[in-house]
C-alpha beads as a LAMMPS data file, in Angstrom:
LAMMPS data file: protein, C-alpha beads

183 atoms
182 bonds

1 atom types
1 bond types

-500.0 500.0 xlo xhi
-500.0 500.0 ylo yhi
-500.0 500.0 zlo zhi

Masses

1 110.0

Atoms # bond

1 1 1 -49.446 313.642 -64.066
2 1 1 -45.590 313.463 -65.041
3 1 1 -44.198 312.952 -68.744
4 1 1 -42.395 309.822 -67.527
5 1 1 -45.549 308.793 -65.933
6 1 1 -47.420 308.779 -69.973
7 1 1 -47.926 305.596 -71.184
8 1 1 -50.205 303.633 -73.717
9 1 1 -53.480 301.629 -72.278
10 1 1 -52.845 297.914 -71.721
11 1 1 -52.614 296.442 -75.134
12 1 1 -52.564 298.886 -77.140
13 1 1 -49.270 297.769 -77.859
14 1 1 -48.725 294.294 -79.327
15 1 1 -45.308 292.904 -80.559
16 1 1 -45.253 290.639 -83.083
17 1 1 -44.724 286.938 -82.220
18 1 1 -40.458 286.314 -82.482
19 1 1 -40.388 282.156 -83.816
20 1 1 -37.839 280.196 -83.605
21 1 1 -36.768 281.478 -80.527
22 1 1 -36.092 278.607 -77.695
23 1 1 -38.587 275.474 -77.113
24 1 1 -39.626 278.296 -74.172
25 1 1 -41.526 280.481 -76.454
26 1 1 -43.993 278.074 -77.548
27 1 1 -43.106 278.155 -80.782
28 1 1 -39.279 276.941 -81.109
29 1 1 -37.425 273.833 -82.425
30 1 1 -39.435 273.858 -86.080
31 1 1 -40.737 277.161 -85.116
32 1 1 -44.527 276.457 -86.811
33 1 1 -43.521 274.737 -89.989
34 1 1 -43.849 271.033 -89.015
35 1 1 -41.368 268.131 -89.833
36 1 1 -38.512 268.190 -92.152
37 1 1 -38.277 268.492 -96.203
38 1 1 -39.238 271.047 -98.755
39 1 1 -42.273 272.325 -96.992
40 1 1 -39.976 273.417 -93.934
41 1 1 -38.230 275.396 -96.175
42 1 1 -38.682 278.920 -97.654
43 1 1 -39.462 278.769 -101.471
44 1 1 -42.016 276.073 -101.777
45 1 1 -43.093 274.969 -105.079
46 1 1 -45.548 272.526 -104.561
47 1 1 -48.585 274.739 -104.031
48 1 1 -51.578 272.470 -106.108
49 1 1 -50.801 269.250 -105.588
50 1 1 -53.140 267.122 -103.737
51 1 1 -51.460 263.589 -103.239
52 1 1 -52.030 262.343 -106.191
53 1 1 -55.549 263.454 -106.870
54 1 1 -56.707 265.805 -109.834
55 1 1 -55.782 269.207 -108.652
56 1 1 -58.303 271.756 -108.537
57 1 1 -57.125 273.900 -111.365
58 1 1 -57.130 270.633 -113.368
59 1 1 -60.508 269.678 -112.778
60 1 1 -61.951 273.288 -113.423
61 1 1 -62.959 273.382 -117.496
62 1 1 -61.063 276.437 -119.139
63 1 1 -63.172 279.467 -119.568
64 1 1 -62.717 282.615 -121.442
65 1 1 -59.787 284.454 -123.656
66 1 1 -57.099 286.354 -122.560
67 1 1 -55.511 289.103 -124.861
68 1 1 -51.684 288.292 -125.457
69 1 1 -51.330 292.330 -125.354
70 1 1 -53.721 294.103 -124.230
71 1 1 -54.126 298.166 -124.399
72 1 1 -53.900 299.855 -121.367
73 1 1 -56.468 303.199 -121.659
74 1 1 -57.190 305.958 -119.809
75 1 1 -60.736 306.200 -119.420
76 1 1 -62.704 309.869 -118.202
77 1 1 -66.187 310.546 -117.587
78 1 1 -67.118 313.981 -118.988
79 1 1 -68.174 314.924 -115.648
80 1 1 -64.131 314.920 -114.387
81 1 1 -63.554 316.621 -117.863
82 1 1 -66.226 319.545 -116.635
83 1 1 -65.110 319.398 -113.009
84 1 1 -61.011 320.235 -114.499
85 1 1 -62.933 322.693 -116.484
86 1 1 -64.124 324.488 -113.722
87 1 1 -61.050 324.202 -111.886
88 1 1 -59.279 325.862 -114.617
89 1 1 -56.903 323.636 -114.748
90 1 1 -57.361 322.805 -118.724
91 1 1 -58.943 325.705 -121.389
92 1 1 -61.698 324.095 -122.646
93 1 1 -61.323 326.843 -125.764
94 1 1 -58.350 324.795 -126.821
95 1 1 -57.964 321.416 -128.243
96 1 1 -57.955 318.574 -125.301
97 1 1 -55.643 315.605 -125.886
98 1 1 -53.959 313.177 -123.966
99 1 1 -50.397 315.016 -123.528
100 1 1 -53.085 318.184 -122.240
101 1 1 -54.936 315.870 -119.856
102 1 1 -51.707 314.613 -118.384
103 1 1 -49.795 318.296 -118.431
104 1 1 -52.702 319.560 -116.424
105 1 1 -52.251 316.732 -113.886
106 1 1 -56.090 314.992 -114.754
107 1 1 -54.575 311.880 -115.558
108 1 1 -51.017 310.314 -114.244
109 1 1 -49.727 309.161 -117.849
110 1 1 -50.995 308.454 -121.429
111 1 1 -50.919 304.871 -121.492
112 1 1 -52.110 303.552 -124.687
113 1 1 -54.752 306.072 -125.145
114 1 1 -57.624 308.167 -123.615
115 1 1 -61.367 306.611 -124.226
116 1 1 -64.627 309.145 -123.619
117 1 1 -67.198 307.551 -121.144
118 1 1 -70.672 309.218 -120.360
119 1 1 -71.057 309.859 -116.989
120 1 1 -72.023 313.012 -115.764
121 1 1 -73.080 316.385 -117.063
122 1 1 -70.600 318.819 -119.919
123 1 1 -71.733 321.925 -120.286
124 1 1 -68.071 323.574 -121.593
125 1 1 -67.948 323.654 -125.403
126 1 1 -64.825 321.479 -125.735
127 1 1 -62.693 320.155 -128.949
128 1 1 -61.509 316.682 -127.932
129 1 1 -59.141 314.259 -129.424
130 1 1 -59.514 310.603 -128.135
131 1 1 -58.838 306.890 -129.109
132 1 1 -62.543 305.658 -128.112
133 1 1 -65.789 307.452 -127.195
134 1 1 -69.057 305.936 -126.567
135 1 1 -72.406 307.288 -128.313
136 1 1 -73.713 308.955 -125.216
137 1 1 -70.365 310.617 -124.467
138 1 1 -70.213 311.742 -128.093
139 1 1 -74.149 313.037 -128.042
140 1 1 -73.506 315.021 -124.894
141 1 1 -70.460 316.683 -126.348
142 1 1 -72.081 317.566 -129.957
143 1 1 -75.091 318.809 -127.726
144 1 1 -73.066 321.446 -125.884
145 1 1 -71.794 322.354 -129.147
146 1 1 -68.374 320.968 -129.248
147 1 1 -66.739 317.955 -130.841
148 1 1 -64.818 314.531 -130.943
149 1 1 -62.099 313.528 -132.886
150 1 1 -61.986 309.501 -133.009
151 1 1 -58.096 308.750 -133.896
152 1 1 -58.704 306.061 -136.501
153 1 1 -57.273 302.608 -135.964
154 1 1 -55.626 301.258 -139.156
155 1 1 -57.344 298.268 -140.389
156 1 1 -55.791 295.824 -142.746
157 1 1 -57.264 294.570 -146.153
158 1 1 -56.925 290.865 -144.813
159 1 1 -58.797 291.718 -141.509
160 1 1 -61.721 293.121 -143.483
161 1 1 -62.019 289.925 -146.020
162 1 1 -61.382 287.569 -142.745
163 1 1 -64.450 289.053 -140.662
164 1 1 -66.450 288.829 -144.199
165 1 1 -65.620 285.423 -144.383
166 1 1 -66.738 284.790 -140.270
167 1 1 -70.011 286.607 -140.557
168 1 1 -70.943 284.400 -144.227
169 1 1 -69.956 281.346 -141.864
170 1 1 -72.043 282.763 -138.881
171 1 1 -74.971 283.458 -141.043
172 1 1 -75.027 279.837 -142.635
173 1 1 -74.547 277.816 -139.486
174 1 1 -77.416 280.585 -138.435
175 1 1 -79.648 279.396 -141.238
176 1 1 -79.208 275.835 -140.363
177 1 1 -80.406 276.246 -137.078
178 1 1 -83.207 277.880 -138.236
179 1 1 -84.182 276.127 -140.736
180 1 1 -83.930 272.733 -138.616
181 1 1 -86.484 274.443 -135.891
182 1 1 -89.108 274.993 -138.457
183 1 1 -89.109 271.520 -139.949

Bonds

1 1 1 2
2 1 2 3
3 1 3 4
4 1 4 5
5 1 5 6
6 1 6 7
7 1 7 8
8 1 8 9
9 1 9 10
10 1 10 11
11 1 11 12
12 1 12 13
13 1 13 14
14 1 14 15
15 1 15 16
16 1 16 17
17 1 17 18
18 1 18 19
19 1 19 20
20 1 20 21
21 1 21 22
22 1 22 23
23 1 23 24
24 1 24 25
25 1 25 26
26 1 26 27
27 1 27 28
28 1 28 29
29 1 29 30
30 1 30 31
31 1 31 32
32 1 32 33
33 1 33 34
34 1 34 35
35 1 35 36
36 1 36 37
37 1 37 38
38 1 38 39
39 1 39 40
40 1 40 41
41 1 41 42
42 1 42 43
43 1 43 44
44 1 44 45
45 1 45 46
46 1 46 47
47 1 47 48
48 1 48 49
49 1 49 50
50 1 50 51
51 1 51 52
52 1 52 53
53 1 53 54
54 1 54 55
55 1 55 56
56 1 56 57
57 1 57 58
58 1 58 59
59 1 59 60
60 1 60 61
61 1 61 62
62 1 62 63
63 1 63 64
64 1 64 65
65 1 65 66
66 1 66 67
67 1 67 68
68 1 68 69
69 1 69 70
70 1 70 71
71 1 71 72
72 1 72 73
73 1 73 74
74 1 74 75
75 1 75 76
76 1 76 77
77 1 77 78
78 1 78 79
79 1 79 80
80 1 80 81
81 1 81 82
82 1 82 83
83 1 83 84
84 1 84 85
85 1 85 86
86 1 86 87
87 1 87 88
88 1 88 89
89 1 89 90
90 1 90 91
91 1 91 92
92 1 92 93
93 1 93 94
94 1 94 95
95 1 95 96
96 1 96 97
97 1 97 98
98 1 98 99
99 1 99 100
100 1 100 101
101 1 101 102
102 1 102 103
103 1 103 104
104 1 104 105
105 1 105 106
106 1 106 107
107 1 107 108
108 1 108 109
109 1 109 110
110 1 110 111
111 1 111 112
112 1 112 113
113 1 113 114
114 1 114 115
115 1 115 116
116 1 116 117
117 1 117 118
118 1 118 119
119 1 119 120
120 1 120 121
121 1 121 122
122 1 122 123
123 1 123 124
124 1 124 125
125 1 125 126
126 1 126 127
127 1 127 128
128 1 128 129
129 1 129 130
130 1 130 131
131 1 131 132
132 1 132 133
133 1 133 134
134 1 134 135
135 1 135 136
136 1 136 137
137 1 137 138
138 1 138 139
139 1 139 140
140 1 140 141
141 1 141 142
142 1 142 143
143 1 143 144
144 1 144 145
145 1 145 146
146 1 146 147
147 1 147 148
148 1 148 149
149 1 149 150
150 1 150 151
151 1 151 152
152 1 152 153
153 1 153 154
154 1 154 155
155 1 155 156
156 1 156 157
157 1 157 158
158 1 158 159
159 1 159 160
160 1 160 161
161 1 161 162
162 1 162 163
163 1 163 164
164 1 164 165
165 1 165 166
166 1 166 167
167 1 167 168
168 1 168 169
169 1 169 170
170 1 170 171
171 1 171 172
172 1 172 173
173 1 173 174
174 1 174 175
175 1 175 176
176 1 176 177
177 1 177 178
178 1 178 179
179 1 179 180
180 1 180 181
181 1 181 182
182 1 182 183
């Protein structure tokens, strides 16, 4: 066996179809797009429309909300909190923060915030500072004797008297119903 002699196994190899390229090729003159007008065209626009009938995003009901802004968080298990730990690549002796978790390389950038999930075990007694914990994240961290700062969200005077006002509402068109079902 020779260098120049090397070569790949029969179609291992496969080079990508050239269109457009002489009624010879099999796929020339149009080269796959069909007849003339917009559609044989690059930057088509007419994606749902079905000749006339009801497109299918038209006939679908709506469904759900969608936040106009919504907060992007960064969101650790305690596990990957114990595992950097470990590592040594953050001092669990010292406060834990965002700016720490991202100087230590655990996560890529702050985002809008850091939330505490509850996967996995903590056994490190750590001081942590986050936007959002849940109650099993929090438990496990009071349990191996540390603890969690919650930054506290700002809540307006209106927002307070406005989800007073929903839950009354909620509660009376709650009482109606059940007051119907037992008559």
């Amino acid at each position: 066996m020779r260098l120049n002699e090397i070569k790949d196994k029969a179609g291992a190899r496969k080079f990508r179809v050239r269109i457009g390229r002489g009624i010879g090729s099999g796929v020339g003159k149009q080269g796959g797009r069909g007849g003339k007008g917009q559609t044989a065209r690059t930057g088509v626009a007419i994606g749902g429309f079905e000749g006339g009938q009801m497109p299918l995003h038209r006939r679908l009901p709506k469904r759900g909300f969608n936040k106009y802004r919504p907060k992007q968080w960064n969101e650790i298990n305690l596990g990957a909190l114990q595992k950097a730990i470990d590592e040594k690549r953050i001092d669990g002796s010292k406060a834990i923060d965002v700016a720490s978790l991202v100087a230590a390389g655990v996560i890529r950038r702050p985002k809008d915030g850091l939330r505490l999930l509850g996967a996995g075990d903590l056994k490190a007694k750590v001081n942590i500072t986050v936007n959002h914990a849940t109650a099993s994240a929090k438990a496990a961290v009071e349990k191996a004797g540390g603890a969690v700062n919650v930054i506290e969200v700002k809540v307006l005077d209106a927002d307070v008297a406005k989800a007073k006002k929903t839950a009354a509402k909620k509660a009376k068109v709650a009482g109606k119903k059940g007051g119907a079902a037992e008559a």
